[in-house]
Structure formats: structure tokens, C-alpha cells
PALOLUM-389393 format. One record per residue: residue in one letter; chain; x, y, z of N, C-alpha, C, O, CB in turn. Coordinates in Angstrom, 2 decimals, decimal comma. Glycine has a CB too. Example, Ala and Ser with C-alpha at 12.3 -4.5 7.8 and 13.67 -1.06 7.14 Angstrom:
BEGIN
NODE type mol    n_c1    n_c2    n_c3   ca_c1   ca_c2   ca_c3    c_c1    c_c2    c_c3    o_c1    o_c2    o_c3   cb_c1   cb_c2   cb_c3
NODE    a   A   13,19   -5,69    7,80   12,30   -4,50    7,80   13,20   -3,30    7,80   14,24   -3,32    8,46   11,31   -4,47    9,05
NODE    s   A   12,85   -2,25    7,08   13,67   -1,06    7,14   12,90    0,03    7,87   13,41    1,14    8,04   14,08   -0,60    5,72
//
This chain:
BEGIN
NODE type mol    n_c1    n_c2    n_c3   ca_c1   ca_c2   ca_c3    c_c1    c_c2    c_c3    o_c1    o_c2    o_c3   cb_c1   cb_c2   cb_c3
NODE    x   A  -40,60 -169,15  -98,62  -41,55 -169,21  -97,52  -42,33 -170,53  -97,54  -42,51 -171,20  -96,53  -42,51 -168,01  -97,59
NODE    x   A  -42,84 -170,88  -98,91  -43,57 -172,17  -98,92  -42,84 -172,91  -98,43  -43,14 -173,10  -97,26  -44,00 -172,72 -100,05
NODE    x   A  -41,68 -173,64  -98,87  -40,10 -174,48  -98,39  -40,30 -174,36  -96,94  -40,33 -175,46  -96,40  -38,37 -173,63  -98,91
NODE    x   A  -40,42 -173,50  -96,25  -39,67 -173,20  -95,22  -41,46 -173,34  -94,12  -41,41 -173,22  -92,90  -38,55 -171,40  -95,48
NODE    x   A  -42,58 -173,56  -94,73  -43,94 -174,08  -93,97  -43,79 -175,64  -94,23  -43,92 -176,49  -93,35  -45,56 -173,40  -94,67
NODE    x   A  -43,54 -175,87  -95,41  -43,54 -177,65  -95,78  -42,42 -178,15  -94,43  -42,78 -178,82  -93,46  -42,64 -178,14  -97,87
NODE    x   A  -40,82 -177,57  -94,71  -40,36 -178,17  -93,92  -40,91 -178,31  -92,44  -40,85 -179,46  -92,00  -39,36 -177,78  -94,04
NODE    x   A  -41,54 -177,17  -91,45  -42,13 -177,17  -90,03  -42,76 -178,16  -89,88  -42,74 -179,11  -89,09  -42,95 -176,17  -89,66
NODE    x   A  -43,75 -177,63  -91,30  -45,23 -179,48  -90,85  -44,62 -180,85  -91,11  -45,23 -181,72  -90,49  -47,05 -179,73  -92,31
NODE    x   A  -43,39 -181,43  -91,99  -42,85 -182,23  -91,71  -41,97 -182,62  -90,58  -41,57 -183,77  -90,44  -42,54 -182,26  -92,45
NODE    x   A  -41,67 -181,60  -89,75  -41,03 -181,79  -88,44  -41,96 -182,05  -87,90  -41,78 -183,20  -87,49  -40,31 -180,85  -87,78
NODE    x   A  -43,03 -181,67  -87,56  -44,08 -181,90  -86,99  -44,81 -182,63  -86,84  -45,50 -182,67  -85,82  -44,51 -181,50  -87,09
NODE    x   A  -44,93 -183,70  -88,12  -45,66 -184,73  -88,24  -44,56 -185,99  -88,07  -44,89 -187,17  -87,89  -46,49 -184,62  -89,60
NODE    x   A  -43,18 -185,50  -88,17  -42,42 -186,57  -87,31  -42,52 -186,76  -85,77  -42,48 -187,80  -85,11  -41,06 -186,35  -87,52
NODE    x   A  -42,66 -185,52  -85,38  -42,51 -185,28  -84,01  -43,99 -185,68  -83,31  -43,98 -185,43  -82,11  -42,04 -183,69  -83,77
NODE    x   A  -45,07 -186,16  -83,72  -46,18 -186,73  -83,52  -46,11 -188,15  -83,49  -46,75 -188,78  -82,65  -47,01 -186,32  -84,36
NODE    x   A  -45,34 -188,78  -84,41  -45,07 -189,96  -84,62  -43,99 -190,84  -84,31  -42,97 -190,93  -84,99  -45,18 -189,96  -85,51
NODE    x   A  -44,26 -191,64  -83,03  -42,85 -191,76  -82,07  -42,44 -193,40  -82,08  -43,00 -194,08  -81,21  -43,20 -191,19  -80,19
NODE    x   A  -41,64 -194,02  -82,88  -41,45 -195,39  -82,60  -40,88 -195,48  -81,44  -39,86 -194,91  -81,05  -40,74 -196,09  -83,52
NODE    x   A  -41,84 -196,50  -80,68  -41,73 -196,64  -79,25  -40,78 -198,34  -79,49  -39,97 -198,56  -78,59  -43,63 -196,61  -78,29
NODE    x   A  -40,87 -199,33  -80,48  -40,78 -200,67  -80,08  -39,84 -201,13  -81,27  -39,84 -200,31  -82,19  -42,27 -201,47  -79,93
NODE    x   A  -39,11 -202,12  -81,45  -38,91 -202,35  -82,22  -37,81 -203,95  -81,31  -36,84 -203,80  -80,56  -38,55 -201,03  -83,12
NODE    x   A  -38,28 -204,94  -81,66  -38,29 -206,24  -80,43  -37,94 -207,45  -81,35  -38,79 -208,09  -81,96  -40,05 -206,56  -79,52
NODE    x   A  -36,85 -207,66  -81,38  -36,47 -209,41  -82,29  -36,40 -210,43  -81,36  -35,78 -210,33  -80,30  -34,81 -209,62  -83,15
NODE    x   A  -37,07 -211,49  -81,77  -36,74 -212,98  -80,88  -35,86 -213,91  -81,56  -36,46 -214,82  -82,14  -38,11 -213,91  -80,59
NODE    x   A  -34,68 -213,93  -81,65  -33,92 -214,45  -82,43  -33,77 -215,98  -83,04  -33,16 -216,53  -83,95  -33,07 -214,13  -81,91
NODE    x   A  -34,96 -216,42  -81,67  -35,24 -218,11  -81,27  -36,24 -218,22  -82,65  -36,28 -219,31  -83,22  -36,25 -218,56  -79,34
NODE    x   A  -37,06 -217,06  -83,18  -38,25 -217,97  -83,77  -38,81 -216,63  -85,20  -39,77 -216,74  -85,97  -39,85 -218,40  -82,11
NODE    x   A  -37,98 -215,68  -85,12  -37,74 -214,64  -85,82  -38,95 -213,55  -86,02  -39,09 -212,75  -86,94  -37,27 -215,15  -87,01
NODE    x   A  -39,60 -213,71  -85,15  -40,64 -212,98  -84,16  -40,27 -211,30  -83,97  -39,65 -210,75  -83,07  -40,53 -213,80  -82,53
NODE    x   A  -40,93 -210,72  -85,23  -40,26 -209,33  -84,83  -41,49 -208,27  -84,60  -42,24 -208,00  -85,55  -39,16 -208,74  -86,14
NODE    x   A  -41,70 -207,59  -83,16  -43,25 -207,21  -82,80  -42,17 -205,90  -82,78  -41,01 -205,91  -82,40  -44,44 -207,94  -81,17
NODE    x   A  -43,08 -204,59  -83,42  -42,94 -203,62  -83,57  -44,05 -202,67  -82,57  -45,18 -203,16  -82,56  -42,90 -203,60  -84,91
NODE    x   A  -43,92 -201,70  -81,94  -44,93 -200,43  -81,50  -44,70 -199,21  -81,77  -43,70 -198,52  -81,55  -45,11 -200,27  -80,22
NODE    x   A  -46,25 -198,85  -82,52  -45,89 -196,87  -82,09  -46,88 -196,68  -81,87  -47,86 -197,38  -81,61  -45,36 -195,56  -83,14
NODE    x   A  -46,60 -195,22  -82,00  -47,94 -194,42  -81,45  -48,31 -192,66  -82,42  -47,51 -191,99  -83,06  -47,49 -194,05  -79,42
NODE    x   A  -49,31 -192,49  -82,23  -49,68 -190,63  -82,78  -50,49 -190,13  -82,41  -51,63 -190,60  -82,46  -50,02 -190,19  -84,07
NODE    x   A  -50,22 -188,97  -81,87  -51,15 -188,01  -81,07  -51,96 -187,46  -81,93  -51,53 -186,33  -82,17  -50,50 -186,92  -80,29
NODE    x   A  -53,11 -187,73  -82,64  -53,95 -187,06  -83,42  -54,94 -185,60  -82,66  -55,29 -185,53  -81,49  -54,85 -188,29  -83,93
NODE    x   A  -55,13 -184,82  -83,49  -55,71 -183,40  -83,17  -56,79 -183,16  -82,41  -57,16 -182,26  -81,66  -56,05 -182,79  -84,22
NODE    x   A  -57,24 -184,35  -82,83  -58,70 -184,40  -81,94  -58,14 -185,08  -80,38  -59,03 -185,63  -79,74  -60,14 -185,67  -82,87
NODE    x   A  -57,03 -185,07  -79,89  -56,84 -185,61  -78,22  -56,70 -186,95  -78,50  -56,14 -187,43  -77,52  -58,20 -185,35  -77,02
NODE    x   A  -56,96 -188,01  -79,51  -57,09 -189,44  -79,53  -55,63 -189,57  -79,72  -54,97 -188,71  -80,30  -58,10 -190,16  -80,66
NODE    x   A  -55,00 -190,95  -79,09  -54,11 -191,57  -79,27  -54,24 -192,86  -80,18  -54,90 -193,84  -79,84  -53,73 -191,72  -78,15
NODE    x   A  -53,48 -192,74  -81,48  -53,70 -194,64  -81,88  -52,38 -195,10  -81,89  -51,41 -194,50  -82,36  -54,44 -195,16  -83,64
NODE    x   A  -52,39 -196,34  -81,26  -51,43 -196,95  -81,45  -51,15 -198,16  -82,53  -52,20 -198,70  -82,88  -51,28 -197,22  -80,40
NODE    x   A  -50,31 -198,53  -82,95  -50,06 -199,31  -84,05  -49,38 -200,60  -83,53  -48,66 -200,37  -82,56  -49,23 -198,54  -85,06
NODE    x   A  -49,40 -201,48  -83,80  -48,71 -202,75  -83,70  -48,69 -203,67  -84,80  -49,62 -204,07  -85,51  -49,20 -203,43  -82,68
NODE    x   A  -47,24 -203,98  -84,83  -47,08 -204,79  -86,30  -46,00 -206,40  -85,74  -45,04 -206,38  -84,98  -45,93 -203,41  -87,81
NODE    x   A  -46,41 -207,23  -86,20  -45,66 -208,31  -85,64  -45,60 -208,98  -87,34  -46,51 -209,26  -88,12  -46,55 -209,33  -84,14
NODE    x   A  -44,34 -209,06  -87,43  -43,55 -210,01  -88,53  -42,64 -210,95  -88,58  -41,52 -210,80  -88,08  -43,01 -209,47  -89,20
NODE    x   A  -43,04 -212,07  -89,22  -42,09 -213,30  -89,23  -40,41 -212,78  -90,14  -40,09 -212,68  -91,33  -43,10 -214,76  -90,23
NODE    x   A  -39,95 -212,65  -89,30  -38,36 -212,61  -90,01  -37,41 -213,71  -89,98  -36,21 -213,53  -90,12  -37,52 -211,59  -89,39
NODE    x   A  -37,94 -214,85  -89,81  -37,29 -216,01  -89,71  -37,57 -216,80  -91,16  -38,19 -216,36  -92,12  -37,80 -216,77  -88,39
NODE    x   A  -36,99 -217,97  -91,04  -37,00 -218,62  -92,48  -38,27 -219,56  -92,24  -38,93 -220,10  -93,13  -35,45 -219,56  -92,96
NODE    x   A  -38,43 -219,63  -91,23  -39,66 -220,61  -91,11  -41,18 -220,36  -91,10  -41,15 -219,44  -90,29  -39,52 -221,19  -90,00
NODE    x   A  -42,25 -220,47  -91,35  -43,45 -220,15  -90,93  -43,23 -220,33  -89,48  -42,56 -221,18  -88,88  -44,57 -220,95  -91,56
NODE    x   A  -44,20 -218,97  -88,91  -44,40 -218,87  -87,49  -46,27 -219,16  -87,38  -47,22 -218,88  -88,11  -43,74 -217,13  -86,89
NODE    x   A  -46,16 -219,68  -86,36  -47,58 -219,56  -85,67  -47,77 -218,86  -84,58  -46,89 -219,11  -83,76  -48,09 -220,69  -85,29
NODE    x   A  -48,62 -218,02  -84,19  -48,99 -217,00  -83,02  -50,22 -217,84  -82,44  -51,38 -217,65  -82,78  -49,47 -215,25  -83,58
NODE    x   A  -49,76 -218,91  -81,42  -50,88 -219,19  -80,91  -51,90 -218,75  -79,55  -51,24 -218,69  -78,51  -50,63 -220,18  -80,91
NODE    x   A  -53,48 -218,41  -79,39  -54,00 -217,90  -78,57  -54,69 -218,58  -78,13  -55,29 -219,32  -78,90  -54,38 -217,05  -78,76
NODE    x   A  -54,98 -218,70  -76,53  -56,52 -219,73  -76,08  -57,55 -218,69  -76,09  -58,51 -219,10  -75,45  -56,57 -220,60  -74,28
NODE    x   A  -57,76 -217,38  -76,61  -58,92 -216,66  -76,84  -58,96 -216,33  -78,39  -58,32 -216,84  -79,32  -58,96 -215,39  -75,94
NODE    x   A  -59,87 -215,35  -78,39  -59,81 -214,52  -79,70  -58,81 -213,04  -80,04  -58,55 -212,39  -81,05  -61,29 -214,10  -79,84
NODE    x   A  -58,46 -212,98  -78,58  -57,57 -211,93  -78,24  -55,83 -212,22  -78,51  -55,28 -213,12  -77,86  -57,91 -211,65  -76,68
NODE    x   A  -55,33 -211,71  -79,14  -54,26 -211,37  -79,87  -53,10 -210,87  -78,81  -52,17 -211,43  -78,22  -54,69 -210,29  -80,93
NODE    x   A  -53,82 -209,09  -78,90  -52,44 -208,13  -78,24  -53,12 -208,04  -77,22  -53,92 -208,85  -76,75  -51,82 -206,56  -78,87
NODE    x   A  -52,64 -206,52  -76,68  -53,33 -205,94  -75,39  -52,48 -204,81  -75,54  -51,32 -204,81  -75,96  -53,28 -206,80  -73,85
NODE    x   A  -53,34 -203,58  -75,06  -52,38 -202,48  -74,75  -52,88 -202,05  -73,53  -54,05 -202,03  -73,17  -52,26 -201,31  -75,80
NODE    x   A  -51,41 -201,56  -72,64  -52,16 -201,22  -71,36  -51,69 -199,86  -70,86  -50,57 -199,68  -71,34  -51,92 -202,33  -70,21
NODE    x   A  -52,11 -198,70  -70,02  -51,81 -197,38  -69,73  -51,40 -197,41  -68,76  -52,10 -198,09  -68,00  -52,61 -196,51  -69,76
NODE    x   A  -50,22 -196,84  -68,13  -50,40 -196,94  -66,74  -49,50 -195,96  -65,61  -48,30 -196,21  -65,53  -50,13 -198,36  -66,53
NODE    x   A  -49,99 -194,97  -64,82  -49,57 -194,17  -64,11  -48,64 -194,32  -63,06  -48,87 -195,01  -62,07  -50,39 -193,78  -63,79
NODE    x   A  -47,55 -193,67  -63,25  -46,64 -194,42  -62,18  -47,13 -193,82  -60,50  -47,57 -192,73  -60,14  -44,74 -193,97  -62,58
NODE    x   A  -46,87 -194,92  -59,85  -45,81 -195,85  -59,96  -46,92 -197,21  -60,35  -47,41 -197,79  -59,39  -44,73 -195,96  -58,37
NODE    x   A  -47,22 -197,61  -61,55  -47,53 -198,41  -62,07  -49,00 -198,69  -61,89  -49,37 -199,86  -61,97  -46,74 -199,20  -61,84
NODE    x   A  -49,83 -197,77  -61,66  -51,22 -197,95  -61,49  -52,23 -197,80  -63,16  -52,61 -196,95  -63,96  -51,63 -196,67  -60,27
NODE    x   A  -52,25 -198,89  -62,98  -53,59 -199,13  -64,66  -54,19 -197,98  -64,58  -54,62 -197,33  -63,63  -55,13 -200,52  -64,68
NODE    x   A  -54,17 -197,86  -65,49  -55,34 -195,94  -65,98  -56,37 -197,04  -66,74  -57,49 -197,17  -66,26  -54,28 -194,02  -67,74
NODE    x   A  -56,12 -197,55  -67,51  -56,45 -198,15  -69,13  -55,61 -199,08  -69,97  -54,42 -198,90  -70,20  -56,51 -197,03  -70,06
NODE    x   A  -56,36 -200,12  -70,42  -56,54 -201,31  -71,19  -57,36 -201,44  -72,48  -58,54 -201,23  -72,24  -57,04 -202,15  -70,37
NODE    x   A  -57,15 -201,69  -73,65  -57,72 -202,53  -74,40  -58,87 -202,99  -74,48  -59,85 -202,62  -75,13  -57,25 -203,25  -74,38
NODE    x   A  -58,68 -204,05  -73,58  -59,25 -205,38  -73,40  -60,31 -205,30  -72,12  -61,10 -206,18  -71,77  -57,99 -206,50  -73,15
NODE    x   A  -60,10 -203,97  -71,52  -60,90 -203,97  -70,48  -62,34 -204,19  -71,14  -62,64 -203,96  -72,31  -60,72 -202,67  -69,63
NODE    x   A  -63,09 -204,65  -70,22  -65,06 -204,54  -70,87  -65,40 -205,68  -71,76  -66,40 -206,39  -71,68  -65,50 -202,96  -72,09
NODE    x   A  -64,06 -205,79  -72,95  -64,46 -206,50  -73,82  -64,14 -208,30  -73,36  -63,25 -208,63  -72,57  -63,76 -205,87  -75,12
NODE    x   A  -65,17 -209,39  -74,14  -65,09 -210,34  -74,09  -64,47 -210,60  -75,25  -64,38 -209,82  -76,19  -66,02 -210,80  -73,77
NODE    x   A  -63,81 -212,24  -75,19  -63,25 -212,83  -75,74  -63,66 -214,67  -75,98  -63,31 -215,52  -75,16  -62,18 -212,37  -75,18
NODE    x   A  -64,24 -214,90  -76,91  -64,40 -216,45  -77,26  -63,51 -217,51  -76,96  -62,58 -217,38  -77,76  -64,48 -216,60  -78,53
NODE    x   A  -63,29 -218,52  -76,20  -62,53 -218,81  -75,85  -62,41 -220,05  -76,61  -62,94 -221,14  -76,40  -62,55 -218,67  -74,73
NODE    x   A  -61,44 -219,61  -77,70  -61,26 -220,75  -79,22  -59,96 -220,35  -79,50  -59,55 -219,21  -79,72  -62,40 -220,48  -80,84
NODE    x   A  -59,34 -221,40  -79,47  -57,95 -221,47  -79,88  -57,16 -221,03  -81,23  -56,73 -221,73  -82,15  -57,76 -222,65  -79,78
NODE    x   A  -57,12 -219,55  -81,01  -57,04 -218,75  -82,02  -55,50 -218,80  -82,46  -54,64 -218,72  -81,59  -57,58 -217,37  -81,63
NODE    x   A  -55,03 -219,00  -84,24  -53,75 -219,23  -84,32  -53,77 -217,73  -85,44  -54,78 -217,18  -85,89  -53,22 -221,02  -84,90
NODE    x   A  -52,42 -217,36  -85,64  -52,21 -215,97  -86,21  -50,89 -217,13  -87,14  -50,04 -217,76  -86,50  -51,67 -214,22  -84,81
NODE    x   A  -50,96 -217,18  -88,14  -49,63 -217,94  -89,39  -49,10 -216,50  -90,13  -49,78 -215,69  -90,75  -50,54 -219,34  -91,05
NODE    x   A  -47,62 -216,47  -89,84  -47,38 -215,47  -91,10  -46,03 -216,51  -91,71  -45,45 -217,17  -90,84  -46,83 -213,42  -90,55
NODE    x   A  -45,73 -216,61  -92,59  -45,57 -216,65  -93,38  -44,02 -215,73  -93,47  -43,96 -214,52  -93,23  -46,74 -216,48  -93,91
NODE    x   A  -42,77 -216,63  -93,89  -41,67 -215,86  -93,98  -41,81 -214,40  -94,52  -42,17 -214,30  -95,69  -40,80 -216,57  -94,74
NODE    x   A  -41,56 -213,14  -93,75  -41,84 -212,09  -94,49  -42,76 -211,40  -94,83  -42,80 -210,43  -95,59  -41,58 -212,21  -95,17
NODE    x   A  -43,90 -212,19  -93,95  -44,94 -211,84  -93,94  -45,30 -211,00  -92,17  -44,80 -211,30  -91,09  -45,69 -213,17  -94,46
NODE    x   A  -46,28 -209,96  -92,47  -46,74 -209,39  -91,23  -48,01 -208,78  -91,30  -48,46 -208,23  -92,31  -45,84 -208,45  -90,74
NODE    x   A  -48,51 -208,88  -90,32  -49,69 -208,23  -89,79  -49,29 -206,88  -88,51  -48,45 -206,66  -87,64  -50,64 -209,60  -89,09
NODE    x   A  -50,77 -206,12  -89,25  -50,98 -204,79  -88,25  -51,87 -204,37  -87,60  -52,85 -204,03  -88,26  -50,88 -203,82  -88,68
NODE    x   A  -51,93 -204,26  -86,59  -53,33 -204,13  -85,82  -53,22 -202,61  -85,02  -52,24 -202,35  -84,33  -53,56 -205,57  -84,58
NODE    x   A  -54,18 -201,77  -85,17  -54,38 -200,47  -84,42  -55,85 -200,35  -83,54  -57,01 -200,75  -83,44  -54,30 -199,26  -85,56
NODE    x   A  -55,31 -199,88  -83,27  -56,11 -199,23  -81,60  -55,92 -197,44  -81,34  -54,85 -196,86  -81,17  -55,04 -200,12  -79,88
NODE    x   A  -57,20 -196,88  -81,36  -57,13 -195,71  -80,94  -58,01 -195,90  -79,31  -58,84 -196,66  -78,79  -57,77 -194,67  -82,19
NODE    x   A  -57,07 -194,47  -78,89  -57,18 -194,60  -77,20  -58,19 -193,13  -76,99  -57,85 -192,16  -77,68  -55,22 -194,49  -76,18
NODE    x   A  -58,97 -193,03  -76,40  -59,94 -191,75  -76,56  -59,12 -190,44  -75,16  -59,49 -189,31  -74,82  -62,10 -192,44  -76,07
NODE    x   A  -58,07 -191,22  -74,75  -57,47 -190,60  -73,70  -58,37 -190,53  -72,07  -58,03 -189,80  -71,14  -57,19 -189,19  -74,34
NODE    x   A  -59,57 -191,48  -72,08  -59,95 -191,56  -70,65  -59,69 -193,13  -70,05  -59,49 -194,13  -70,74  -61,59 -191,11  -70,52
NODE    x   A  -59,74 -193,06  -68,81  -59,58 -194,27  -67,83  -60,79 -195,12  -68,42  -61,72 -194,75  -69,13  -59,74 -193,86  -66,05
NODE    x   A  -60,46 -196,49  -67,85  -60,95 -197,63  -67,73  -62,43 -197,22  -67,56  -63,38 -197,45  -68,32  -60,29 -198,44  -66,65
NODE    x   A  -62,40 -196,60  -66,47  -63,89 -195,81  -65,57  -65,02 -194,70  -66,56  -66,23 -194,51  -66,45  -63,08 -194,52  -64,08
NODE    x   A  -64,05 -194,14  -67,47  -64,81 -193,10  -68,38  -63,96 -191,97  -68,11  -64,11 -191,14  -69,01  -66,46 -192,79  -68,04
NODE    x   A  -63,13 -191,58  -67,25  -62,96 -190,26  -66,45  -61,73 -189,94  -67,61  -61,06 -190,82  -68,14  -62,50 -190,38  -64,47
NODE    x   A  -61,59 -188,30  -67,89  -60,47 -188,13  -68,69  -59,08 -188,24  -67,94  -59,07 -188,07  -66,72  -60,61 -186,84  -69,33
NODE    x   A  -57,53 -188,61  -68,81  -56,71 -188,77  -67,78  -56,52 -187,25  -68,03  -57,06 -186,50  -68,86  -55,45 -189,93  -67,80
NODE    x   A  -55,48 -186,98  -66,94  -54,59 -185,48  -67,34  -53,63 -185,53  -67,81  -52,96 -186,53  -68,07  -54,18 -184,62  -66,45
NODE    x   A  -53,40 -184,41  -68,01  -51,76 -184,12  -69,03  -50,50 -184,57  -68,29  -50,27 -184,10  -67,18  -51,37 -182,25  -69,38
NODE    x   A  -49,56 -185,58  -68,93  -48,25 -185,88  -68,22  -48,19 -187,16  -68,87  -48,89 -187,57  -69,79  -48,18 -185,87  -66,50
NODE    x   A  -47,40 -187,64  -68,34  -46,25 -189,11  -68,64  -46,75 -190,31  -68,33  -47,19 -190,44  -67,19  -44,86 -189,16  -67,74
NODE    x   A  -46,78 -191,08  -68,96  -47,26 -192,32  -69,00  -46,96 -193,24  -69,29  -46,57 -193,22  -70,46  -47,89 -192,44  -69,34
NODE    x   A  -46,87 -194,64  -68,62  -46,29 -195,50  -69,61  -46,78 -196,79  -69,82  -47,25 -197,65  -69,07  -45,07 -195,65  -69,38
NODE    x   A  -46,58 -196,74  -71,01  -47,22 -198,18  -72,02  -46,82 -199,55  -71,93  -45,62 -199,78  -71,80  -46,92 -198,05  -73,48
NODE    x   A  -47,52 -200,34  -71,96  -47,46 -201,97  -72,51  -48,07 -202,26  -72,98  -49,26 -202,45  -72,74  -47,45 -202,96  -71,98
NODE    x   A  -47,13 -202,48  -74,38  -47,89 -203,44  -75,42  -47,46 -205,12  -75,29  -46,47 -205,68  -74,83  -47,44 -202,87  -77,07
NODE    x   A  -48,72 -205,63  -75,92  -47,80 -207,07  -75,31  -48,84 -207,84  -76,53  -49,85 -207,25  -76,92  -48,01 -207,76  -73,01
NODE    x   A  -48,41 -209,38  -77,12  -48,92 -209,95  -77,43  -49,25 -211,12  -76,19  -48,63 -211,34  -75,15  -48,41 -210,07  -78,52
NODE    x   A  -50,30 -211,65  -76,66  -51,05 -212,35  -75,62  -51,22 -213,70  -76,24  -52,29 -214,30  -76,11  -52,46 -211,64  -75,22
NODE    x   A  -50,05 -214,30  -77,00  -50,02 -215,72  -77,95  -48,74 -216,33  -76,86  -48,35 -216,07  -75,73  -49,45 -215,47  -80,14
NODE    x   A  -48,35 -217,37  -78,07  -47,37 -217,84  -77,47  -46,88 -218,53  -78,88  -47,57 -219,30  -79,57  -47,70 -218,71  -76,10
NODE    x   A  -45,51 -218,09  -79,18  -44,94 -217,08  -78,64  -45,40 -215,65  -78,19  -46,23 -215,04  -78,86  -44,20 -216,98  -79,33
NODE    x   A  -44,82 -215,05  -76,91  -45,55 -213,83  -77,05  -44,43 -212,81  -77,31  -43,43 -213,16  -77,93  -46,47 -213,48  -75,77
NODE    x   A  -44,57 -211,68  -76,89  -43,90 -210,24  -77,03  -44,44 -209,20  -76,03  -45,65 -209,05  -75,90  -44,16 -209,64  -78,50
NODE    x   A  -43,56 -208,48  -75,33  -43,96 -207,50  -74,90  -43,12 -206,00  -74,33  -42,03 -206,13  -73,77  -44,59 -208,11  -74,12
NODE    x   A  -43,68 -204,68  -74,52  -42,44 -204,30  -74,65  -43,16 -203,11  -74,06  -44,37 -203,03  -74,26  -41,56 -204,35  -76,06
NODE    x   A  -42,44 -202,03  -73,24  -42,50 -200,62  -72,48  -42,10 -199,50  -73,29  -41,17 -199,40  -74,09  -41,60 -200,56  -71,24
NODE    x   A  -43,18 -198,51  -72,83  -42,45 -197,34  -73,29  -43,54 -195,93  -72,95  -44,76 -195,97  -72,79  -42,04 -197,58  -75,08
NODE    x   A  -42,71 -194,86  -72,91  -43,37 -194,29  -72,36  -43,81 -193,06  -73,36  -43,15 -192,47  -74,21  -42,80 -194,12  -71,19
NODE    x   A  -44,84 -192,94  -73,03  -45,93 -191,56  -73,83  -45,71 -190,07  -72,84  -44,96 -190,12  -71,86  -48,15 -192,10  -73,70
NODE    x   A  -46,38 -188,85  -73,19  -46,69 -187,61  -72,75  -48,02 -187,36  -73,90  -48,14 -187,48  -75,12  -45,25 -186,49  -72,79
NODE    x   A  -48,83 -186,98  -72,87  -50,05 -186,46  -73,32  -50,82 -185,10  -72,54  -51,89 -184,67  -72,96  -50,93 -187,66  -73,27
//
């Protein structure tokens, strides 16, 4: 019986946890990863990981302080929610270096309401994650909440 509860909550905690991204640039070895997990409390976080898989040092360069962006959006393609909405950004030429083999991770939890405050409702949605450098990355995919 124990066996047989362990195995459910490990289905379960796969089935929460959905790799949405997984994105190579073959030009510069630029590999931006996305997921996501529906945590208990209604919050969504999403994860983003971008790694140099090339032989060379990469630079991620930005004209803000802003990096990624994640964006929500109701089809047929209407913004629910952003990131970046509200927030400012310094406008300093921000560089991100990794390093062969090296990567960085950045998360974001989503409280599940619009831009506006308003909660969304239950259904399908779909995502863009994107880096906002150059090189950039950006990649779709879709959620249920």
C-alpha cells in the first residue's frame, strides 16, 4: 500500500511539472530552456534556464536591466499578463557571460491574475518566454490552469 501511495504522488508531481522548452542555437550554442509548476496554492512559477553549450564564451547582451520576459496570453492572442508589466528597468547596458557549460536560472512565480489585478479563469493559455538580449531566444507553449 505504501509502494503503491509513493508511486501516485510521484506521478503526480511529474504531472505538475511540464517541460514546455527546450531551444538550441546552433550559431552560438545558446541553449534557453522553459518550464513551468502548478503549485497548491493556485501560483504558477515558471523556470528559465539559458546555457552556453558552445565551446566559446557567450555574452547575453541587454540595453536594460531586463533579461527575459514572460508573457500570458488568451487566444486568439490577447495579453492577460507579463512580467515586466509595471516594472521599470535602468537603462544600462546589461551583459549576462556564461562561460562554456556554464548556465544561469531565473524564476518567476505568476499569482494567476491579469495585468489589471483581476483573476484569470480556468482554461488554456499560452505562453512566451523570450529572452530580451541579443542573442535572444524565444519560445511558445501552452499551459491549462
Amino acid at each position: 500500500m505504501k509502494a503503491k501511495i509513493m508511486m501516485i504522488t510521484a506521478l503526480f508531481l511529474a504531472a505538475l511539472t511540464m517541460t514546455a522548452c527546450d531551444l538550441l542555437d546552433q550559431n552560438n550554442g545558446l541553449k534557453f530552456l522553459a518550464d513551468y509548476q502548478k503549485n497548491p496554492d493556485g501560483t504558477i512559477t515558471f523556470t528559465l534556464t539559458i546555457r552556453n553549450e558552445g565551446s566559446k564564451t557567450l555574452d547575453l547582451v541587454s540595453a536594460t536591466s531586463q533579461i527575459y520576459d514572460l508573457e500570458v496570453y488568451q487566444e486568439p492572442g490577447i495579453l492577460i499578463w507579463n512580467w515586466a508589466y509595471g516594472q521599470s528597468f535602468p537603462q544600462v547596458i546589461t551583459t549576462v557571460t556564461l562561460q562554456p557549460g556554464e548556465q544561469k536560472t531565473y524564476q518567476v512565480t505568476w499569482n494567476g491574475r491579469s495585468n489589471q489585478g483581476d483573476p484569470v479563469p480556468s482554461g488554456s493559455y499560452s505562453v512566451r518566454a523570450r529572452l530580451v538580449t541579443e542573442p535572444s531566444a524565444s519560445y511558445r507553449f501552452e499551459i491549462t490552469i
